[in-house]
Each structure stands twice: as C-alpha cells, then as structure tokens.
C-alpha positions in Angstrom: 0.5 -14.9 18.2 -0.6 -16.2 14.7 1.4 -15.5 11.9 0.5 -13.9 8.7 -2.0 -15.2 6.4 -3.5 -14.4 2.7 -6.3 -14.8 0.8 -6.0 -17.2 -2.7 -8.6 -18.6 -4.6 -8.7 -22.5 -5.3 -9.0 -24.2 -8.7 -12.5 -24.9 -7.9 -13.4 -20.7 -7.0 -11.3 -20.1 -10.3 -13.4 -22.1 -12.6 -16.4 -21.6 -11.0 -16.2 -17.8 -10.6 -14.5 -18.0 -14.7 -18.2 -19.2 -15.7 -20.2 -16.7 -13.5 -18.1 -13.5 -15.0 -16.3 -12.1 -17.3 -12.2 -11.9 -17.2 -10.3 -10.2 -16.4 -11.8 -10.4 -12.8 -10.4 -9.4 -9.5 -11.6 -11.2 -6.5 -11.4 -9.1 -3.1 -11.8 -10.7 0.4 -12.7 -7.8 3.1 -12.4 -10.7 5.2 -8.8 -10.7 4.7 -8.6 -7.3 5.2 -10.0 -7.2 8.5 -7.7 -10.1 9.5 -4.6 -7.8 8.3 -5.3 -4.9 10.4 -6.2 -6.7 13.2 -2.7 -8.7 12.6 -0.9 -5.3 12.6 -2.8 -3.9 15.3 -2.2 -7.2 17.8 1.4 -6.7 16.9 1.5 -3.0 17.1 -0.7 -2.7 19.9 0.0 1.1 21.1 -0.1 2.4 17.3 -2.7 4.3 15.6 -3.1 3.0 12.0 -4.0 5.0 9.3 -4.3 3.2 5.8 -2.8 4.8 3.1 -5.5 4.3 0.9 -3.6 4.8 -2.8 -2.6 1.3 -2.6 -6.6 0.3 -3.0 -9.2 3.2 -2.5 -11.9 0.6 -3.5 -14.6 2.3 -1.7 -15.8 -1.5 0.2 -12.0 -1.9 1.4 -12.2 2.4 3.1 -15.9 1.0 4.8 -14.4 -1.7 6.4 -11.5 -0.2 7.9 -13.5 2.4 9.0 -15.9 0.1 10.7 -12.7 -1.4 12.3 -11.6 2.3 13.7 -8.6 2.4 11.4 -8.1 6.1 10.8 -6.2 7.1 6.9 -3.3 8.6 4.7 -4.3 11.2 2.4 -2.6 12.7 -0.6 -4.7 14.8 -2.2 -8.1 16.2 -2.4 -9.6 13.6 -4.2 -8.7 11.0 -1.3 -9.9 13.5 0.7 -13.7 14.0 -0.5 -13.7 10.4 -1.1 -13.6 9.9 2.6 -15.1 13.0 3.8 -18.3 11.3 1.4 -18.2 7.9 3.2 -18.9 10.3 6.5 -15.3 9.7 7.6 -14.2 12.6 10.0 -11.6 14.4 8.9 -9.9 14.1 12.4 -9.2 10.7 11.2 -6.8 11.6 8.2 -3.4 12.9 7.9 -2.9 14.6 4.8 1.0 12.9 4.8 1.6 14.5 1.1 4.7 17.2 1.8 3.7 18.9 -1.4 0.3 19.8 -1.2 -1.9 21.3 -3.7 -4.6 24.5 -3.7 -7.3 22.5 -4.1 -5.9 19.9 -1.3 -6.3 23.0 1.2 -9.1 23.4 0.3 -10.8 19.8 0.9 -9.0 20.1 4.4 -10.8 23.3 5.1 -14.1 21.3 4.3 -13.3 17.9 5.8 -11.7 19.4 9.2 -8.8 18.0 8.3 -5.7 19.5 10.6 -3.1 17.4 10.4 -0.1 17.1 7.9 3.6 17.0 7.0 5.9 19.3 5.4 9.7 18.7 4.9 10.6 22.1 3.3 10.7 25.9 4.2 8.0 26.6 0.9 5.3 24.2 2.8 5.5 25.3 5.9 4.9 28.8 4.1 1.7 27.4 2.6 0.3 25.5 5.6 0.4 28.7 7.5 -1.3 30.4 5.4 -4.0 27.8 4.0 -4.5 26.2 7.2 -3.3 28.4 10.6 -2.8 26.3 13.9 -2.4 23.1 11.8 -0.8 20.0 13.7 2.4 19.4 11.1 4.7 16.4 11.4 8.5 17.1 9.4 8.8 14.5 7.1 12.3 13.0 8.0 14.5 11.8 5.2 15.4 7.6 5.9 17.8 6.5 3.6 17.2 2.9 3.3 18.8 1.1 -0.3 17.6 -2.2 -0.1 13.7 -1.1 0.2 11.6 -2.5 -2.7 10.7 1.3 -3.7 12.4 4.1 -1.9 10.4 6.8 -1.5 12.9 8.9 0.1 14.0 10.0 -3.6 11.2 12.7 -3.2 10.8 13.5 0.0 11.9 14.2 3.4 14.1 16.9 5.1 18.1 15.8 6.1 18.8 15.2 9.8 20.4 18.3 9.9 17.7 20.8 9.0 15.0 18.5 11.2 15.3 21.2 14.2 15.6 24.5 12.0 12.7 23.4 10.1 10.3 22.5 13.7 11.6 25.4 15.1 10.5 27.6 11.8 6.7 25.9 11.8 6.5 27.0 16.0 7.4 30.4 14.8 4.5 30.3 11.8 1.7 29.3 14.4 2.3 25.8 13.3 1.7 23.0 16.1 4.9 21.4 15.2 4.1 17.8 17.1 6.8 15.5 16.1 8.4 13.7 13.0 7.4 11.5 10.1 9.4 8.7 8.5 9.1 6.3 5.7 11.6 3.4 5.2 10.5 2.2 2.3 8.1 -0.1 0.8 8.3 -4.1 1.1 10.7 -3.4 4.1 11.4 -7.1 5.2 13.3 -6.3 8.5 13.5 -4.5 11.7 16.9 -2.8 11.3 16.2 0.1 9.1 12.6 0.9 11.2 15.6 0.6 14.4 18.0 2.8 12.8 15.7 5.7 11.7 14.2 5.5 15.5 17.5 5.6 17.0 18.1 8.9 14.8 14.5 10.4 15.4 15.4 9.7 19.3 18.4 11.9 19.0 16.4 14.8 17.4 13.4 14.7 20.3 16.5 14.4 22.7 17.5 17.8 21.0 14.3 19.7 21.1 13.3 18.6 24.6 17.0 20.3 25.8 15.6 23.5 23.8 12.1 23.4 25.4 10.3 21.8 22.5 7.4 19.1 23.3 7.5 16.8 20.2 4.7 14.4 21.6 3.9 12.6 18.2 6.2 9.9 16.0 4.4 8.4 13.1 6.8 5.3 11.4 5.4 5.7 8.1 4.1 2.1 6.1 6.3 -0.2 4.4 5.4 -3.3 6.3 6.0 -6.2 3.8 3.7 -9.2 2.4 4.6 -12.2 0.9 6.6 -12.3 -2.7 8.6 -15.0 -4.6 11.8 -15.6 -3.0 12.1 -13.1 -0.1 11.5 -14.7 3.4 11.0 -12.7 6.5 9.7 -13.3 9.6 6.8 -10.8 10.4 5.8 -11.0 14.3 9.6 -11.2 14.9 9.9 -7.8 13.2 7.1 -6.1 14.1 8.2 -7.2 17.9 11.2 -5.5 17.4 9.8 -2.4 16.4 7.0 -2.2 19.5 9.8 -2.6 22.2 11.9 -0.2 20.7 9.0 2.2 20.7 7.9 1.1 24.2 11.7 1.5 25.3 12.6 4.7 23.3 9.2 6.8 23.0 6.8 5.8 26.1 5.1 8.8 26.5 4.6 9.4 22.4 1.8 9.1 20.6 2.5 6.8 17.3 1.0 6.5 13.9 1.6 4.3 11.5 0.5 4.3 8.1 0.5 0.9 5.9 -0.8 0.8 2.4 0.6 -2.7 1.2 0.1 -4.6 4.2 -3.0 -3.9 4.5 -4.4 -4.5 0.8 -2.1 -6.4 -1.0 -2.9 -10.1 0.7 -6.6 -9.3 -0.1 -7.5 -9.8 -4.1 -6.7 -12.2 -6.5 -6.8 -11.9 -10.3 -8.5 -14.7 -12.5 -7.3 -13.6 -16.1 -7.8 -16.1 -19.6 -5.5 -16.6 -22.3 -6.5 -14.6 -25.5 -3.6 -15.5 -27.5 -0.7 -17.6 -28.5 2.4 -16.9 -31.0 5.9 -18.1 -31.7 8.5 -15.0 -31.7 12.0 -15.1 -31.9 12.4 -18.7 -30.8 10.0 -18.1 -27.5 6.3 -18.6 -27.2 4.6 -15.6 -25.8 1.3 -15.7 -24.6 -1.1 -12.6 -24.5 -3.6 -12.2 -21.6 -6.8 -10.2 -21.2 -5.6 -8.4 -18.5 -2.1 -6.5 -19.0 0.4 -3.9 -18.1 -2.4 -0.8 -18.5 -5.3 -2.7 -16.5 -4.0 -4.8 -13.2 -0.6 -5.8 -14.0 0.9 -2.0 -14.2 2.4 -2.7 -10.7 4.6 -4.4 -13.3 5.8 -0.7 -14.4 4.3 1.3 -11.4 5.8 -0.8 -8.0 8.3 -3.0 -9.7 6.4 -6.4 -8.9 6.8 -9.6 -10.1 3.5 -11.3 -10.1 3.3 -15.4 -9.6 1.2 -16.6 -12.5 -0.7 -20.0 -11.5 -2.6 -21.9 -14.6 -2.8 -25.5 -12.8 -1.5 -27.1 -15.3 1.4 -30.1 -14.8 4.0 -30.3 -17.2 7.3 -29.5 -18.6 7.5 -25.7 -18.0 9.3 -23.2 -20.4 10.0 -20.0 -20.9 7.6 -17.5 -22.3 6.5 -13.7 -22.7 3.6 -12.7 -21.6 1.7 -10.0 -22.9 -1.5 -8.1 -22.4 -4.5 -6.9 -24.8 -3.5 -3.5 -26.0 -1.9 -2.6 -29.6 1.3 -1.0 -27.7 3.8 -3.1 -27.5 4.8 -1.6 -24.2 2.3 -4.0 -23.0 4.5 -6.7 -22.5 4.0 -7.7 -18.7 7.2 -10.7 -17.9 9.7 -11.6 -20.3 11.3 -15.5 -20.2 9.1 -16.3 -17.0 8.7 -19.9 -16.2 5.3 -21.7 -17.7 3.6 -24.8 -18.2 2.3 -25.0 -21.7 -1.4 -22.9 -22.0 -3.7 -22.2 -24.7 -6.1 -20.4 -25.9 -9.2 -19.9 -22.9 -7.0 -21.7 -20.3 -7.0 -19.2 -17.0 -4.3 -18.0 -14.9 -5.0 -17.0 -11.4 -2.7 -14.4 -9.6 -2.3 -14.4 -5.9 -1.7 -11.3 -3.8 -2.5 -8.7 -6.2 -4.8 -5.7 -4.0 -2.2 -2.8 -3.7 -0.8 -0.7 -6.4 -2.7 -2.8 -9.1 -6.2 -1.8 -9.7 -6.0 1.5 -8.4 -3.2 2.4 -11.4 -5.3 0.4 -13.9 -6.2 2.6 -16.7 -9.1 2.3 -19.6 -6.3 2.7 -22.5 -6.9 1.5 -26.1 -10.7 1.4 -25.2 -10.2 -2.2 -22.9 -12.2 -2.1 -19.4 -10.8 -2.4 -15.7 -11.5 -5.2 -14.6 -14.2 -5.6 -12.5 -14.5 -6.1 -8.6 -16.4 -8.4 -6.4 -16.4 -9.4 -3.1 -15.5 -13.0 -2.4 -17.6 -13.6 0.9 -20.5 -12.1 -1.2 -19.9 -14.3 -4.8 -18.9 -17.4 -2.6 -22.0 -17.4 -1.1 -24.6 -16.2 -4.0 -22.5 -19.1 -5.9 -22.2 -22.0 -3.6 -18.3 -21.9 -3.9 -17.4 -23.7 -0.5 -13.6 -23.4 -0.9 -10.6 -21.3 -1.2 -6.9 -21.4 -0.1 -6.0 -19.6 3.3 -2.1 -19.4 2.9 -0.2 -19.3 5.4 3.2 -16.9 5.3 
C-alpha cells in the first residue's frame, strides 16, 4: 500500500498566493483530505471512521468527509447543529464527550442523535434521563505517558469499575454496547493501541461469562502525522492494529475516531514578517500571525511548528513573536533561522488541526482567512505544489 503523504505549498504557490491575498493566509487542500481518509480507511478496512471535527470544523473539510461516508465525533451542541445544518444524520455522530451539557441533550433530541459515552455513575444518571434507550459506550481509562497530549487526565473510568459501571447503564434502560478508548494524541506506535485491546479483551471476556453482549469497540483517535524529529512507520502500525482487531474482536463492530490524522496534513500557513528587533543579545522577529490566531497549537496542543522562509544562509537563533500587545504572544524561543526582514514570508507546513479552530480575534487582529488550494490554484494558474512524502 502507499505510504503517507501531505500537502505543502512550493515557493512558487507561496509567492504567488502572497500577491493575490492578504497574510496571514491558510491554504487548505480537501484533496489531501480525502487522500487521508481514504489512507486510514485502506489501512483500517473493517473500521467505521468518525472525524472528530474540533481539530478543524471548517465547514468545506465536514462536506467532504461527508461526501466520502465518514461518519463524526461530537462534543457539544454546537458541533452538533453544525452538522445537523449540513443535513448530516445524526445516526452518523457519536456524541463521545463523557460530560455532557443541557443544551447538548438537547441538540441530540433534535438531530437523532443516540449514541454516546459516559465514564461515571452522574452521566449515566443524566443519559437516562435526557435520552432513554440511548446506545452508551464506557469511556475506558488508557494510561499511555509518552502520548503527545494525554487525554486520559480527564476522562475515562478505571479497569476496575468498567463492569459495575455497564452493568449500572443495562439497569437504567441504557443499551450499554461496548467500550471506548483513547491512547492519546500523536500516538506513533502500535503498542499502547495493543495493550489497551488486550485489556478491553479481558473486560468483553468478563461480561460475555455474565451474559452481557458488548457488540461495539471504538479505539478512539490519536493516529499520528508527521513532526520534526519523531519517525514512525504508519502502514506498519496501523497493520498491527487491524490484525489484532481481526484476531481479538471478529464479530465487533469498530469505530474509530481521528481528528489529527485526518486534518492536520491538509493546510499550510503563508505568514510575512512585520517586525524585527535586537533583545537581550537575540534577534526576535514578530509575525502577523501569532500565538492568539493560528499558532495557539503552540499553547493549546504543545506543537512545535517548522517555519520555512527559503532563504540560504547562516542560520541563528531567534524569538519569534506574533502581532498582539501581550507579550504572551511569543510563539518559539531560540529556534533556528536564516536571517529575515521585514515583508520576507514564512510558510508553515502541516498546520490543519488544533490551529485555526482555537484561533481567536484578540487585541482586534483577524483569523486568518481560508481558501481552498484546488480552487486558488486553478483561478490563479499556480501549476505547482510539494506532495511530501512521510
């Protein structure tokens, strides 16, 4: 099978784009997209994939998944009108949030949505209530330590109260269908996806001897995508992961539910240099983009973003900083530069999740605005871009 690709601009796009719009600008291929979930769904070819759309819920990214048959991960009622709007059936979502609000409940009642998680004796409380006969899934707690964000912090029920808690949502009218496990974002091997199976296996093991049917598993996200200095080998990994299922869980239905994967290959940034100053002995370097617009994955997903200005040249250490009067908006500290000036652009590769969809309009300074490569290539008679290969 192919490996992993991702969309980056060339020098030619950058400058050519640069002339036709304003930075900051954020270039998104759907093209790319469509190649990611069809790389995931080659690879995981008995999974149902449901983008978790709060890594990018740019409306043109939820279309084309939807035209693809991906179905999505909710977290809120706002996710949930969004995609009840775009005429997405709300058989399609899982609202996989295990603290769920009032007005959540009530965009389920409206969108038909039935299916959920819970990972605490309060939820199931409140799904029973708000939405009898729903399908639930226990969020299962993974611990995983070397995941790039580890969202098992906040949620998920211990191994030990997995069959308490199933056996409490069967005797609330719940349609307690199986478990629900996250091992972490930017999860670059097999083993912890292998370990929480071999653990859930135990568990289904356990409620089959009691006479429970669990007859659904969904593996959560956390597939990874390319970043500086981390290697991985993805059709290896996900390969691992399918026979296990195959081996371990034949007769289960599986979900998935990638947000990272799916988005993050897909948009590149084009951002100028505003600014230049000599502080403390280091140049720094301010940007009209920063840490409250595209770059608050800085802050928000811990991400360290590869800056490319193609420029040759001695490099140095700098600051870089974004546009705002706070001077919390200070995006990298002593990374590696060529010398820049004033109007020279830096483009910034595999930036679609957890970027724009944090960005904020603080201190008055704009998002920066969206457009569609295949649609701006063609309108601008760009003929080239890079197609990297992982």
């Amino acid at each position: 099978m192919k490996r992993q690709g991702f969309f980056q601009l060339s020098q030619e796009a950058v400058m050519k784009l640069a002339e036709n719009f304003e930075t900051p600008l954020l270039v998104l291929s759907l093209d790319q997209i469509e190649k990611n979930y069809c790389f995931l769904k080659a690879h995981l070819p008995n999974v149902r994939l449901h983008y978790a759309m709060k890594a990018n819920p740019d409306l043109r990214i939820l279309e084309r998944l939807s035209e693809l048959g991906s179905s999505f991960d909710v977290a809120s009622d706002g996710e949930i009108r969004t995609l009840a709007e775009l005429g997405i059936d709300g058989q399609r979502m899982i609202y996989a949030n295990p603290i769920k609000t009032a007005g959540g409940f009530r965009a389920c009642a409206d969108a038909g949505v039935s299916r959920m998680t819970f990972d605490s004796v309060s939820e199931i409380e409140k799904i029973a209530k708000c939405c009898p006969g729903a399908t639930v899934l226990l969020r299962l707690r993974i611990d995983n330590t070397k995941a790039h964000v580890d969202l098992n912090k906040k949620f998920g029920a211990p191994r030990e109260q997995a069959l308490p808690l199933i056996k409490l949502a069967l005797a609330s009218g719940l349609n307690a269908a199986g478990i629900a496990f996250h091992v972490g974002s930017q999860t670059t091997s097999a083993e912890p996806y292998l370990e929480a199976l071999e653990i859930v296996r135990s568990i289904y093991a356990e409620a089959k001897e009691q006479g429970i049917d669990l007859h659904v598993l969904d593996i959560g996200g956390g597939m990874p995508v390319p970043e500086p200095k981390v290697r991985f080998n993805l059709p290896a990994m996900l390969g691992q992961i399918s026979a296990r299922l195959e081996e371990d869980f034949p007769n289960i239905e599986i979900w998935a539910e990638p947000g990272r994967f799916m988005c993050g290959t897909a948009m590149n940034l084009i951002t100028s240099v505003i600014g230049v100053n000599e502080r403390n002995g280091q140049t720094w370097y301010f940007l009209d983009d920063g840490i409250y617009g595209t770059f608050s994955g800085v802050i928000f997903d811990q991400w360290d973003y590869k800056l490319i200005s193609f420029k040759e040249g001695t490099k140095h250490k700098a600051t870089f900083a974004g546009p705002s009067c706070d001077s919390l908006d200070i995006m990298f500290r002593g990374k590696m530069t060529t010398t820049l000036e004033v109007g020279d652009l830096i483009l910034v590769p595999l930036c679609g999740a957890y970027t724009s969809a944090s960005a904020t309009t603080f201190n008055g300074f704009h998002k920066a605005q969206i457009v569609i490569w295949e649609e701006v290539s063609v309108a601008l008679g760009i003929t080239k871009c890079l197609a990297k290969a992982v």
